[in-house]
C-alpha positions as CSV (number, residue, x, y, z in Angstrom):
1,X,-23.4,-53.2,10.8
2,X,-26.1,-55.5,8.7
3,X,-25.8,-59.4,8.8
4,X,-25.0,-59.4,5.3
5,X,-21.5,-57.7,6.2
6,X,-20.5,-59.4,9.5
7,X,-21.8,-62.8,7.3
8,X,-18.9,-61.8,4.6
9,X,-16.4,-60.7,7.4
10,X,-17.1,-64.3,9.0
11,X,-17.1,-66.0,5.8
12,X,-13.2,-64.8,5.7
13,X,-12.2,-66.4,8.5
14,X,-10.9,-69.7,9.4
15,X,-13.9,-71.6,10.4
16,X,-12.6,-72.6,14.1
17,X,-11.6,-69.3,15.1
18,X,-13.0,-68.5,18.3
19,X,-15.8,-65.4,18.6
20,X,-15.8,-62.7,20.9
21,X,-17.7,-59.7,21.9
22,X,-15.3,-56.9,23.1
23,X,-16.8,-53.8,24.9
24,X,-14.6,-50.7,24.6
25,X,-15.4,-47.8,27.5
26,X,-13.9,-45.0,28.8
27,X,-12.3,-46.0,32.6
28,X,-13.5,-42.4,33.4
29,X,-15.3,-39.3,32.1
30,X,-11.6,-37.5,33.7
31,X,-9.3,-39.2,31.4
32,X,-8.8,-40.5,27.9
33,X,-8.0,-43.7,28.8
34,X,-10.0,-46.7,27.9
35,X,-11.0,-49.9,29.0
36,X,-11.5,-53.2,26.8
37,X,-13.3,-56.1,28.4
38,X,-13.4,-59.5,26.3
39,X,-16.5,-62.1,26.5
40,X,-16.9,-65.4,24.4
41,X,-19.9,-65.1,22.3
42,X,-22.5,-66.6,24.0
43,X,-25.8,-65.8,22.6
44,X,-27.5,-64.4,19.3
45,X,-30.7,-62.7,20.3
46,X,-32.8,-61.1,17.7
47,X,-34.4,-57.7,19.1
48,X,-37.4,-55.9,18.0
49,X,-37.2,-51.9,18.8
50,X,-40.7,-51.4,20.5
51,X,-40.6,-47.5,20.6
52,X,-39.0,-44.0,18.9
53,X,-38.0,-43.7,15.3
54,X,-36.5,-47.6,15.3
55,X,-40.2,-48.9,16.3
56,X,-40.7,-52.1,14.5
57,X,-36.7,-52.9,13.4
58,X,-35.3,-55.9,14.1
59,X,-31.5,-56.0,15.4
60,X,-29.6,-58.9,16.5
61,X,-27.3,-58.3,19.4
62,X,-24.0,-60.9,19.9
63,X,-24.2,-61.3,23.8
64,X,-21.1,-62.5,26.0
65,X,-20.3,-62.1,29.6
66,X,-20.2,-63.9,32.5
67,X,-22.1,-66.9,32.8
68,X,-24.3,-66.3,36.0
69,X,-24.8,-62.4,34.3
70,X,-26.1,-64.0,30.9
71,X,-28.5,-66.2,32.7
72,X,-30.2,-63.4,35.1
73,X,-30.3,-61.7,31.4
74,X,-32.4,-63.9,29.8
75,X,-34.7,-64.4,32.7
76,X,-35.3,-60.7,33.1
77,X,-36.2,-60.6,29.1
78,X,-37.8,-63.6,28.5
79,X,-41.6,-62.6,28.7
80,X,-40.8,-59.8,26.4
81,X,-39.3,-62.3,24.2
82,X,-42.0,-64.9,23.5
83,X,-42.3,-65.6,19.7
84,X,-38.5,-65.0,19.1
85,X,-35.9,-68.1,18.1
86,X,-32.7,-67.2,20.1
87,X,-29.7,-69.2,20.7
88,X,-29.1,-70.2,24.4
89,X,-25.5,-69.6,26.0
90,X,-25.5,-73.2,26.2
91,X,-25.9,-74.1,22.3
92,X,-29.9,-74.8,22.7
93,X,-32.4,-72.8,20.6
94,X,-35.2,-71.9,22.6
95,X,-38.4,-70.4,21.4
């Protein structure tokens, strides 16, 4: 999906409606049945592809989950990230 069309699916929304990520996955490779686990949106982190076919692409990825998760998250990427604007789980913008 671009920004351009999650921007118009937002725009038609009532503005305090809460955002989350849901992850849909299969409980097993034996069965059909499926999982769906539900996050608040926490974080928008723009992502440049570094290798294959995508090299050089920027995509933004919505990231939710728990809190203590999110945090080891963003301390594991963080050297890789230098030079990128992204919104911290706890509303700051950090560069």
């Amino acid at each position: 999906m671009l920004v351009s069309e999650l921007i118009e699916i937002l725009k038609k929304q009532p503005a305090d409606s809460e955002v989350e990520v849901a992850v849909i996955a299969p409980v097993s490779d034996e069965v059909e049945d499926i999982t769906v686990d539900r996050y608040a949106l926490d974080t928008v982190l723009p992502w440049t592809e570094e290798e294959g076919e995508d090299a050089g692409q920027t995509v933004i990825w919505l990231v939710g989950g728990d809190d203590e998760d999110i945090d080891a998250f963003l301390e594991a990427i963080e050297p890789e990230e230098e030079g990128h604007d992204r919104d911290d789980h706890d509303g700051h913008t950090h560069d």
